[in-house]
C-alpha positions as CSV (number, residue, x, y, z in Angstrom):
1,X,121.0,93.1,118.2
2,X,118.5,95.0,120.3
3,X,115.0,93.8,120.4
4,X,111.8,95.9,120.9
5,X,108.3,95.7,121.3
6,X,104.7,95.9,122.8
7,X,102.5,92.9,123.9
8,X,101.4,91.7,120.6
9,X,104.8,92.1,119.0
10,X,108.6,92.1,118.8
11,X,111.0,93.4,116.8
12,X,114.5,92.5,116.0
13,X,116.5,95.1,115.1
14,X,120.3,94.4,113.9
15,X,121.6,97.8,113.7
16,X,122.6,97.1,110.0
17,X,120.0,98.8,109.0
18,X,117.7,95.2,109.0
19,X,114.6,95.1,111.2
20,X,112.5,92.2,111.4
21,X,108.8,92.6,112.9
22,X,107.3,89.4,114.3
23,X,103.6,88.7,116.0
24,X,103.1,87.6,119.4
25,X,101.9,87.9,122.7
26,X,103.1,88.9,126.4
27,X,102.4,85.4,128.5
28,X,102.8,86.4,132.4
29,X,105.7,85.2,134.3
30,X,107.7,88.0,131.8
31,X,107.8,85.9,129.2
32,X,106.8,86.4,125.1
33,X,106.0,83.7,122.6
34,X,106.8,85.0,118.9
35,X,104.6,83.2,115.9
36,X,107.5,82.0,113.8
37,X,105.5,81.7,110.5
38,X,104.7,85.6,111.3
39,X,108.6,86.2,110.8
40,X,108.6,86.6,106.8
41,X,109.5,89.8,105.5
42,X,111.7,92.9,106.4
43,X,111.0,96.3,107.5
44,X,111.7,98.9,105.4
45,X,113.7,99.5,103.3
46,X,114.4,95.9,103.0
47,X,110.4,94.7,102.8
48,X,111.3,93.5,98.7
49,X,113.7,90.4,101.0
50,X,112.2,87.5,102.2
51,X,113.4,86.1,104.9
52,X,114.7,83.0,104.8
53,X,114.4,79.3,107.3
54,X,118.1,79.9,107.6
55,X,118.0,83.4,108.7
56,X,115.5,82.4,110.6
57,X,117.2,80.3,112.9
58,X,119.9,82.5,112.9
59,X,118.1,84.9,114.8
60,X,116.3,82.2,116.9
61,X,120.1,81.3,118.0
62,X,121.0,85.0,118.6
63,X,118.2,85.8,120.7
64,X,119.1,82.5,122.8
65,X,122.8,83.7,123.4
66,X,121.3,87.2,124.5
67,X,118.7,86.4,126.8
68,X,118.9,85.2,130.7
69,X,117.6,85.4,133.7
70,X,116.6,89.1,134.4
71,X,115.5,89.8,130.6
72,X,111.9,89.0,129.2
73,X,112.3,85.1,128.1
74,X,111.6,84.7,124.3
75,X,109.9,81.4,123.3
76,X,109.7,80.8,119.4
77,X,106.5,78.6,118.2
């Protein structure tokens, strides 16, 4: 997975050809909270999916595994 962004968002790209978009903000201390009810649909070409609770917290648990101590923290509310 490699994730991307800017300070009011992040994106969650699988290299599948799946990209999920998701709002947020940059707090300080390097640290970015991500809206969960923001994360609903797809990128393109895949914007017709929904994405689903499971998928969801999927990616919540895939982003945990990835992150540590030297990368931006990423807190899901």
């Amino acid at each position: 997975m490699k994730i991307t962004g800017s300070n009011s968002y992040i994106k969650f790209d699988f290299e599948n050809g799946y990209v999920l978009k998701a709002d947020g903000e940059m707090l300080v201390g390097n640290k970015f909270v991500v809206y969960k009810d923001s994360m609903k649909i797809w990128e393109p070409p895949h914007q017709a999916e929904k994405v689903t609770e499971e998928q969801i917290i999927d990616i919540i648990e895939q982003v945990k595994r990835n992150t540590n101590e030297n990368t931006v923290q990423i807190i899901f509310e």
